[in-house]
C-alpha positions in Angstrom: -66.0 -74.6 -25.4 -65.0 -73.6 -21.8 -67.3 -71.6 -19.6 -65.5 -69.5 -17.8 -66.6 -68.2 -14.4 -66.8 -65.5 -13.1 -65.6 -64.8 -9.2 -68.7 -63.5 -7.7 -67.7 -59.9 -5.8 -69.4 -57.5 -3.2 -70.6 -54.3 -4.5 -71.4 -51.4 -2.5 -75.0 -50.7 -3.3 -74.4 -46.9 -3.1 -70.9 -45.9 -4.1 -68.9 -43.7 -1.7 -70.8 -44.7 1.5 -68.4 -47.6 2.6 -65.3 -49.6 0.6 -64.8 -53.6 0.1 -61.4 -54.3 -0.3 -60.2 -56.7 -2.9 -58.0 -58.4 -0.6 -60.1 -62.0 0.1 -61.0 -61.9 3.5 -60.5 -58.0 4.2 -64.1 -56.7 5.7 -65.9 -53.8 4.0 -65.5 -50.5 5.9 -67.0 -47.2 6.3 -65.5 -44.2 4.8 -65.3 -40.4 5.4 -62.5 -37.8 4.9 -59.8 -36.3 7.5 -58.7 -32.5 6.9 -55.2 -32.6 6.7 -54.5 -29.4 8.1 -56.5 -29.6 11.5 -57.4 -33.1 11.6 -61.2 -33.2 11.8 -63.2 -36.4 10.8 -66.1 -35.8 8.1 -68.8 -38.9 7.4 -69.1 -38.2 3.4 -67.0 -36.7 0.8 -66.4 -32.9 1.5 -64.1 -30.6 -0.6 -64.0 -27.8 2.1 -63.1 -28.2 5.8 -66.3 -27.0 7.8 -64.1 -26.8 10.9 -60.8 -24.8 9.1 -61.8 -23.7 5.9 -58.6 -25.3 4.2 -59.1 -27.6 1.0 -56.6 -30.6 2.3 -59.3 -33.3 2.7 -58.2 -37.0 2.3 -60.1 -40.0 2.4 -60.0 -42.0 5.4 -61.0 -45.3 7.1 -64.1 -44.5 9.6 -64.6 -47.1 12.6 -67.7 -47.5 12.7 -68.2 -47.6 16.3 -70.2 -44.9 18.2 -73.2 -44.1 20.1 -76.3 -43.1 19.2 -77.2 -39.6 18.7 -80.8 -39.6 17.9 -83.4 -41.9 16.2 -86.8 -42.5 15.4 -88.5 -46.2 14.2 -90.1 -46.1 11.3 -93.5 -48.5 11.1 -94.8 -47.2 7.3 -93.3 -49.1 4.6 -92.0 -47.5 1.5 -92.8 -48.2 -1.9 -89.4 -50.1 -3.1 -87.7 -49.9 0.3 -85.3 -52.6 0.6 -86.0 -52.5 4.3 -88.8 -54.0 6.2 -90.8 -52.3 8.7 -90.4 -51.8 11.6 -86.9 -50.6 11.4 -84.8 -48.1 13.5 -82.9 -44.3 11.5 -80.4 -43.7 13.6 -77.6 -40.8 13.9 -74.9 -41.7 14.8 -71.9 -40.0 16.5 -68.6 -42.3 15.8 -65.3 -42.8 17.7 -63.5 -40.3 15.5 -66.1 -37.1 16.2 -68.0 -36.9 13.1 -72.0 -38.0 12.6 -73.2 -40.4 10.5 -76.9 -41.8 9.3 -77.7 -45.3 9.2 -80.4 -48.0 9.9 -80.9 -50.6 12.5 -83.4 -53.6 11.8 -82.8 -56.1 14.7 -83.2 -55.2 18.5 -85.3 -52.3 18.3 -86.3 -52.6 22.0 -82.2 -52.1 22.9 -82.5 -49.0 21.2 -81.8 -45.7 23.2 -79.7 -42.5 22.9 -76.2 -43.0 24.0 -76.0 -46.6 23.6 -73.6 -48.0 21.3 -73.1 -49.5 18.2 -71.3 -50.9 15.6 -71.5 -51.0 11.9 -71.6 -54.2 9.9 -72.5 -55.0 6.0 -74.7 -57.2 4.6 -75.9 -58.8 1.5 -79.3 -57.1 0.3 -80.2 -58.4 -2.8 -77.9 -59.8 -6.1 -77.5 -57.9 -9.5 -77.9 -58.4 -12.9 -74.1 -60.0 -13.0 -74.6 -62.2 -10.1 -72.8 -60.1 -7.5 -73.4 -59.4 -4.1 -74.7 -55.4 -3.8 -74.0 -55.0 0.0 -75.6 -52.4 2.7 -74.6 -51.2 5.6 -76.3 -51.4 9.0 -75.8 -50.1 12.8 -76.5 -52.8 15.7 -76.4 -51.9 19.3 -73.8 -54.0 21.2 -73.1 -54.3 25.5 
């Protein structure tokens, strides 16, 4: 009796947030829509251009590079929060115009409005098949 195994993959915790590509190697990235017609960036899914009114929205690759917009650190844990205290809510405003929310959890003291930062993904805790589920996180870089 052979036991096959399973390739062990990286799953989005929460779907629609970010992709990770099948290709081995390829990095995870965050996603948004573009509106076809007058080319506005959106962070999230939208059906409706809030800049046009047209329905031509396509999904599209997001940087995730910007600055930060606003932020406040949080210092009261949550019941079931997969984040420890003290951590950072940021908003974000990327390269391509649109805002987006996120966390950051190292280098508090860095953080400021207008600096920048960049979006990375890491592993947050395993599910019940043994794969990766994956977050993603803001850190301020120079």
């Amino acid at each position: 009796m052979s036991s096959a195994r399973t390739e062990k993959k990286q799953v989005p915790i929460r779907r629609g947030r970010f992709k990770v590509p099948d290709e081995p190697g390829a990095k995870p990235y965050l996603i948004g829509c573009r509106c076809g017609n007058c080319g506005k960036y959106f962070s999230g899914r939208r059906v409706v251009c809030l800049n046009c009114g047209k329905q031509q929205m396509e999904e599209a690759a997001l940087s995730g590079k910007g600055e930060i917009y606003t932020f406040t650190i949080v210092h009261q844990q949550l019941p079931f929060a997969l984040v420890e205290v003290p951590y950072a809510i940021v908003i974000v405003l990327l390269e391509e115009g649109c805002q987006t929310h996120g966390v950051i959890t190292e280098n508090l003291d860095g953080i400021d409005v207008g600096k920048h930062v960049e979006a990375y993904f890491e592993k947050a805790k395993e599910d019940e098949e043994g794969n990766d589920l994956i977050v993603d996180k803001f850190r301020v870089v120079n």
